[in-house]
Each structure stands twice: as structure tokens, then as C-alpha cells.
One Martini backbone bead per residue (centre of mass of N, CA, C, O) as a GRO file, in nm:
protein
  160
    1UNK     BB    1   2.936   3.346  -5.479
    2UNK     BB    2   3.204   3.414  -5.594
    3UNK     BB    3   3.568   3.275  -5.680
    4UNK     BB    4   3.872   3.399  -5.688
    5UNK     BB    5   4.169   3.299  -5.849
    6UNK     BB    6   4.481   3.242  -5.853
    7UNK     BB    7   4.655   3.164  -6.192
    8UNK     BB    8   4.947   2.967  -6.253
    9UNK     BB    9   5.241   2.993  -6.506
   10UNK     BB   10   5.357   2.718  -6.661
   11UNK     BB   11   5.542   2.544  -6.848
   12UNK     BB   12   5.622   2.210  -6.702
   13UNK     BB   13   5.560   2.230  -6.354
   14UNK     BB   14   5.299   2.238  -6.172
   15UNK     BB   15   5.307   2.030  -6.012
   16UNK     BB   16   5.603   2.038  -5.861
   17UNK     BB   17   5.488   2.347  -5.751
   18UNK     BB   18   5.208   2.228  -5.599
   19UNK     BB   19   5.395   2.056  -5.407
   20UNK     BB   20   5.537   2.255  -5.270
   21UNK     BB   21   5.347   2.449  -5.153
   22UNK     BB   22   5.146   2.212  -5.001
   23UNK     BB   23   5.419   2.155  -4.814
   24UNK     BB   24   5.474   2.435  -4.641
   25UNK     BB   25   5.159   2.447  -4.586
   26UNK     BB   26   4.882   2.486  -4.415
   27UNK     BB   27   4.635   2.429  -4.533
   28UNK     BB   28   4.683   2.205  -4.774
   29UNK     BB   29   4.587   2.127  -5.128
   30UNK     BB   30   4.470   1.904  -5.371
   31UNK     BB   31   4.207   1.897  -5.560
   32UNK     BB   32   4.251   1.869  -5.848
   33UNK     BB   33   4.340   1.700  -6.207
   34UNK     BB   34   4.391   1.781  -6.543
   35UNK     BB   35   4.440   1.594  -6.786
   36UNK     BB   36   4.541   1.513  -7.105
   37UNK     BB   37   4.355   1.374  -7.367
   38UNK     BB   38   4.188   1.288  -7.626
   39UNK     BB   39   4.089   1.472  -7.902
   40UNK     BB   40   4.261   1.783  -7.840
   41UNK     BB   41   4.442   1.833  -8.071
   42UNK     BB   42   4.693   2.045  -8.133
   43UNK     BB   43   4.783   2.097  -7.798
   44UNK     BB   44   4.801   1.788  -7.708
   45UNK     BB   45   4.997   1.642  -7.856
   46UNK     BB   46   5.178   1.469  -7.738
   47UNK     BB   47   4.995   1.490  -7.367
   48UNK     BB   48   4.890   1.227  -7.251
   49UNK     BB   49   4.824   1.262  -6.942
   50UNK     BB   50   4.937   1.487  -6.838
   51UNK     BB   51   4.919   1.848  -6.718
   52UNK     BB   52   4.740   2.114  -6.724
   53UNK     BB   53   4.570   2.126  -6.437
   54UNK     BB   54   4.527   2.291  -6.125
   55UNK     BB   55   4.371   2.243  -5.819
   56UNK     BB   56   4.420   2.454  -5.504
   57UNK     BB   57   4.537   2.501  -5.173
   58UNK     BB   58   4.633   2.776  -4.955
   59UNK     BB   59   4.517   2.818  -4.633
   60UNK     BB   60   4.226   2.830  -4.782
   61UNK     BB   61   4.309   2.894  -5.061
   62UNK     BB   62   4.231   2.967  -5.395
   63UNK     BB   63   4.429   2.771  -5.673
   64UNK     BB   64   4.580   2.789  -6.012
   65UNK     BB   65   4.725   2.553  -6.230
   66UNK     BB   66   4.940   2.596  -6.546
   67UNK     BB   67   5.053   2.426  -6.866
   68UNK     BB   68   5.151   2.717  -7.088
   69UNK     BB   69   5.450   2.743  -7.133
   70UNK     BB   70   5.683   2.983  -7.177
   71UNK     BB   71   5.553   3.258  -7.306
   72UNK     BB   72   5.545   3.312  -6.995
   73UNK     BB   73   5.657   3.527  -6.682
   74UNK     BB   74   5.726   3.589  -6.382
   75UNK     BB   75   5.685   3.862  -6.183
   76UNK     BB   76   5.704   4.140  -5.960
   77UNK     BB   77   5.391   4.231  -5.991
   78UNK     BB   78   5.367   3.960  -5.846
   79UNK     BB   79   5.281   3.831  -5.510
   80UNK     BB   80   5.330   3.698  -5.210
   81UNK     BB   81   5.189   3.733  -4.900
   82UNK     BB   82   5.357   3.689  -4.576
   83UNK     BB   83   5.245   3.644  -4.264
   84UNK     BB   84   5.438   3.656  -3.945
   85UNK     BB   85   5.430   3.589  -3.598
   86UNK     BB   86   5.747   3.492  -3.619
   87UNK     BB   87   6.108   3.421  -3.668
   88UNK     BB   88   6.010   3.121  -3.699
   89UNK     BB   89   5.874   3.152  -3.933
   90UNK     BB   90   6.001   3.326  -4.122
   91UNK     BB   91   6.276   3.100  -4.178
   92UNK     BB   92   6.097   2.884  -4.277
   93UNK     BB   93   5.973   3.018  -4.534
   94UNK     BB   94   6.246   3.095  -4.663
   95UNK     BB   95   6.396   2.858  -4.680
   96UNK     BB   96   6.185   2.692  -4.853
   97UNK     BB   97   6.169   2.900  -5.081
   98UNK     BB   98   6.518   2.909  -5.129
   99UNK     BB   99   6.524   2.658  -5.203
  100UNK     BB  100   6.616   2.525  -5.485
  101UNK     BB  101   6.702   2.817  -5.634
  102UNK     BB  102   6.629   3.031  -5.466
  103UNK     BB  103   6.610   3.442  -5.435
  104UNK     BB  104   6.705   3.662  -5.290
  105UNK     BB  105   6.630   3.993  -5.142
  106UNK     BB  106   6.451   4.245  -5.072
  107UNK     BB  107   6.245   4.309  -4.767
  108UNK     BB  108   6.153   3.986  -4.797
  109UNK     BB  109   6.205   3.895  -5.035
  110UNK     BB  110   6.167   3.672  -5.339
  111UNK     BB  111   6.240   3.368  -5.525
  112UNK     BB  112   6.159   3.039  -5.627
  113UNK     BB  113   6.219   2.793  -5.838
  114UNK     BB  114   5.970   2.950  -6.015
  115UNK     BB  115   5.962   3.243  -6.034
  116UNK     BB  116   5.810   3.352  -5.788
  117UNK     BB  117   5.713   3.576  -5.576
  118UNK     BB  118   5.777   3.697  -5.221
  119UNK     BB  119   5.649   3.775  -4.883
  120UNK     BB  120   5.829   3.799  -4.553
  121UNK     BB  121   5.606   3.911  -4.290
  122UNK     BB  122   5.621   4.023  -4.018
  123UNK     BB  123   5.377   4.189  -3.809
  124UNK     BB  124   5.578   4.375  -3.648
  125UNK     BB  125   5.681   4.569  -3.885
  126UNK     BB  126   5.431   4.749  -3.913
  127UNK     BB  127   5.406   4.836  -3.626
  128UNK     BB  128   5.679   4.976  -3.645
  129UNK     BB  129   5.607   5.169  -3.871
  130UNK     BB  130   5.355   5.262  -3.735
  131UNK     BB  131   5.464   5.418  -3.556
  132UNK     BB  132   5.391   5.767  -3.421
  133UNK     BB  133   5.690   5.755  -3.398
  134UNK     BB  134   5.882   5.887  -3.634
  135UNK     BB  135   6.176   5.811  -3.599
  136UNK     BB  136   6.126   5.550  -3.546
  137UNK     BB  137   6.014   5.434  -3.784
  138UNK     BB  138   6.251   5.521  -3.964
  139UNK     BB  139   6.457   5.330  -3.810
  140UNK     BB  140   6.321   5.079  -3.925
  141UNK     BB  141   6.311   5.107  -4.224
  142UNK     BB  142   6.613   5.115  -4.266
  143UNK     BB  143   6.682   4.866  -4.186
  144UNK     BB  144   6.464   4.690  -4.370
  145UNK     BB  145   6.644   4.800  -4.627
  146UNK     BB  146   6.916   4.623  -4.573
  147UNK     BB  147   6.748   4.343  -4.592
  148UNK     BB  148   6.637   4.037  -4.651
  149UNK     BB  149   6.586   3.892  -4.434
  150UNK     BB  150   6.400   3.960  -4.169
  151UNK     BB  151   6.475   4.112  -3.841
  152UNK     BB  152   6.279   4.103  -3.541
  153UNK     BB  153   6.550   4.206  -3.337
  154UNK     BB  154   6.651   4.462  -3.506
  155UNK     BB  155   6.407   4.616  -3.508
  156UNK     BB  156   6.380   4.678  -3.225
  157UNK     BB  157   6.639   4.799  -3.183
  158UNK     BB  158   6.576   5.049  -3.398
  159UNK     BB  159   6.350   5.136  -3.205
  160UNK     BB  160   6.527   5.173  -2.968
   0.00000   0.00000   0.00000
């Protein structure tokens, strides 16, 4: 069975964005650290030592992470969804991922501050979407679109 792992592109900061990462989640690790090493032509020049590549896991799923430059950067179009348990797993992923120059958004959405995308996403919230009374669900849509991180005694309130 193949593996399939997210890669992400970093200018020059992978390290440092793969222990954030690693230290906010359980079940997370660096597996291996790939340095530049001699005779790797010109891509390599003046980088001998530094790092390439890295394999890590978050939660038991592997992802890798490269420093490839300015040339690309994270947008919108791929994040990452935490599904919480409770407002307290909510609260506690919010803050880690927005601390040190991260940027709420709307409807639980976030940015770290490696312009990563993230979905800080109660399971409740889903529920409570999809309750079969559609104005419940409605009143909860509405709520939650007003949101920058969900509150999930909110969300119950306008359920109700």
C-alpha cells in the first residue's frame, strides 16, 4: 500500500515551522532531517549543512516539509481541519496556532504564522448543521458565520 503524505513548501523556515507543529499535537515527531550535504552542485552552494527536507508525523499521519524558497506560498486553497472534542481543545489549538503573528479569519479558520491555513472545528458544530429541524440548523449556519473562533455555547444557544 503506497503512502501518501502532504509536502509543504517553506522559504527558508522548515525546521522551525515543523517543531511548531510537532510540539502543539500528540502523537507527533520528527522521523528524519535531511541536510544539504557537499557536491550537490548548484542548487546546494553555500547551504551544506542547513536543511532540505524533513519527514514528520502529526497525529500518527506523515507529512514532509521542504525549504524551497520564496517562490511559492500557502494560500487558502488547502488547510488543514482539527476536528475538537470540546471548547477546551477548540480554545487551546486556536491560541497555539494564532500565537506568534498568526491571524484569525472567519468561521473558524485561521492562519499560523507561516501562512499555513487551519479549520479549528468543534464536532458539535457539524451536528448541530446538520440537525434535520432545518431553521435549527439554519440559526446555528448563521451564528457561526459570524465567528472568527467557533464557541460552541453559542452555537447550543442558537440551536436553541
Amino acid at each position: 500500500m503506497r503512502n501518501i503524505a502532504p509536502c509543504l513548501w517553506f522559504d527558508d523556515n522548515a525546521e522551525e515551522a515543523v517543531n511548531h507543529y510537532t510540539s502543539i499535537f500528540e502523537n507527533s515527531k520528527i522521523e528524519n532531517v535531511l541536510r544539504w550535504g557537499e557536491g550537490w552542485g548548484e542548487h546546494g552552494a553555500g547551504k551544506k549543512g542547513k536543511v532540505l527536507a524533513i519527514d514528520f508525523t502529526i497525529e500518527g499521519r506523515p507529512f514532509k516539509a521542504i525549504n524551497g524558497g520564496p517562490l511559492f506560498k500557502f494560500n487558502e486553497a488547502v488547510s488543514f481541519s482539527v476536528e475538537c472534542k470540546d471548547q477546551a481543545e477548540v480554545d487551546t489549538f486556536w491560541d497555539k496556532l494564532t500565537a506568534d503573528g498568526g491571524t484569525p479569519s472567519q468561521c473558524g479558520w485561521l492562519k499560523d504564522r507561516f501562512g499555513l491555513s487551519w479549520q479549528i472545528v468543534p464536532g458539535r458544530l457539524m451536528t448541530l448543521m446538520a440537525d434535520p429541524d432545518a431553521n435549527k440548523a439554519a440559526r446555528v449556519t448563521q451564528a457561526m458565520l459570524k465567528m472568527q473562533k467557533i464557541d460552541i455555547a453559542a452555537l447550543e444557544k442558537a440551536a436553541a
